[in-house]
N, C-alpha and C positions, 0 to 999 in steps of 0.2 A: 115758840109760836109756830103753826102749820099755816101752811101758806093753801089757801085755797086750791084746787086743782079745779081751773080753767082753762078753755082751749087760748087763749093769749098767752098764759102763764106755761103751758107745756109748747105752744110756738115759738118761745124765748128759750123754753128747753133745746129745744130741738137746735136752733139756730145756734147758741151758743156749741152744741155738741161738733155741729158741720166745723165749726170753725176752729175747734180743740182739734179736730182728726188734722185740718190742714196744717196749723202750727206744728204737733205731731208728727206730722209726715216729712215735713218741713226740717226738722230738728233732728241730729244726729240721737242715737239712744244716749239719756243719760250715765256716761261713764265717770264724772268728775262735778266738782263743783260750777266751773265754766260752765257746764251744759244746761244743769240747773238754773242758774241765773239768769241765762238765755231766755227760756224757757218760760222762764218768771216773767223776766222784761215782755215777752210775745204776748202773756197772758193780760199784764197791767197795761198794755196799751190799747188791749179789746178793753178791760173795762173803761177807761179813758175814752173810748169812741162811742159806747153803746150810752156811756152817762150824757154825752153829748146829743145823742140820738132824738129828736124831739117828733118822729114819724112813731117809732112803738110807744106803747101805754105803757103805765108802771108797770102791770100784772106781768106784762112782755117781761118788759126789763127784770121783772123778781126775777123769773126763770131764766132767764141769761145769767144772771147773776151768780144766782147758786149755783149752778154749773161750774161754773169759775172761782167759787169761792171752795170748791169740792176741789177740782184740781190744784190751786194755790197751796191748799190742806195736802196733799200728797204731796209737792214739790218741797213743801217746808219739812214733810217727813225724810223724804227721802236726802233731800241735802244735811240736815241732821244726822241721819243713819249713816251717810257718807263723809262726814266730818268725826264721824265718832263720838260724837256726843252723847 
């Protein structure tokens, strides 16, 4: 399913992305499994805050979302690709 492109839906892009840079900046580079998992935890407790959120609209919230669910998607690759699997 495509998710409409609305300015609420790319303002939840947008916000989610500020907040990926900080956790990121935040976070040593991923060298190990530890850092991933870090990293992960940073990412699940935004979701956790924004699902709490009762000021943004859904549309907001898609695009937070995916945002986060984009990066979740690389953290599980890369901790995979570093466990060897």
């Amino acid at each position: 399913m495509t998710q409409p492109t609305t300015m609420e839906y790319l303002s939840g892009q947008v916000t989610a992305q500020k907040i990926l840079i900080h956790i990121l900046l935040g976070q040593r580079v991923i060298v190990n499994q530890q850092h991933a998992y870090e990293l992960r935890s940073a990412l699940m407790a935004s979701f956790r805050a924004i699902r709490r959120n009762e000021k943004m609209s859904k549309e907001e919230k898609d695009g937070y979302i995916t945002i986060l669910e984009e990066a979740l998607s690389a953290i599980e690759f890369v901790r995979s690709s570093a466990s060897g699997e």
